[in-house]
C-alpha positions in Angstrom: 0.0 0.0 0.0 1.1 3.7 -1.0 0.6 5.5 2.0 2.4 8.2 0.5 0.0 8.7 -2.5 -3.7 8.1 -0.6 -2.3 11.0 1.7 -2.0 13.2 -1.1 -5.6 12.7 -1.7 -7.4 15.6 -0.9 -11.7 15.3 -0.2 -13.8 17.9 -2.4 -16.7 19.3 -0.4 -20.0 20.3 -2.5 -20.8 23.8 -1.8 -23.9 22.8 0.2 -21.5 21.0 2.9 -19.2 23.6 2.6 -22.1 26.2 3.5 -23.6 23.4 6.0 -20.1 23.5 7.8 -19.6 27.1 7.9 -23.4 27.8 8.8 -23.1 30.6 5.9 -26.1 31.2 3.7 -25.6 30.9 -0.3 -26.2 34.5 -0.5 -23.0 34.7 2.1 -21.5 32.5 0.2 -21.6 34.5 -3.2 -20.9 38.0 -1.3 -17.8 36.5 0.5 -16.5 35.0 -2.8 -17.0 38.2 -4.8 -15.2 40.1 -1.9 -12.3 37.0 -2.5 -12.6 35.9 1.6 -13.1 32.2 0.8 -11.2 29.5 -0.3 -10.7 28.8 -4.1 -13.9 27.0 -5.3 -12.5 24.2 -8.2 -15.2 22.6 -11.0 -16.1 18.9 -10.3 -18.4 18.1 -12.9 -18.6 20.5 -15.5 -20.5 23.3 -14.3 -20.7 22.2 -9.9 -18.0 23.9 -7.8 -16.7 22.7 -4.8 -13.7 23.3 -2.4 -11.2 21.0 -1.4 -11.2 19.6 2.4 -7.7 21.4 2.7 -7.9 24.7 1.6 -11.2 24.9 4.0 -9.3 23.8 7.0 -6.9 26.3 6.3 -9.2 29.0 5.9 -11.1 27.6 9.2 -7.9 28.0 11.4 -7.1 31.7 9.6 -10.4 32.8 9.4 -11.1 31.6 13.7 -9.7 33.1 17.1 -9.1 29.4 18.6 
């Protein structure tokens, strides 16, 4: 087994677990990505955007006062 490889892995979340996660409405959502304060949404499947598991905890532990 490539440990090394299924680490690099990262988890896509849909937009609606993203905003489930955050508690964010999708009107938050869009306003906070216009004003560029959320993580970089990637494309899926064609036209459904999602974020990757990563960049959200990143922007979890920069964007909290834990």
């Amino acid at each position: 087994m490539n440990t090394q490889k299924e680490a690099s892995i990262d988890r896509i979340l849909s937009r609606s677990e993203f905003r489930a996660l955050t508690g964010i409405s999708r009107t938050t959502e869009f306003r906070m990505k216009q004003a560029g304060t959320l993580p970089a949404a990637v494309v899926v499947a064609g036209r459904n955007l999602g974020y990757r598991l990563s960049d959200y905890e990143s922007w979890l532990k920069k964007n909290t006062n834990a």
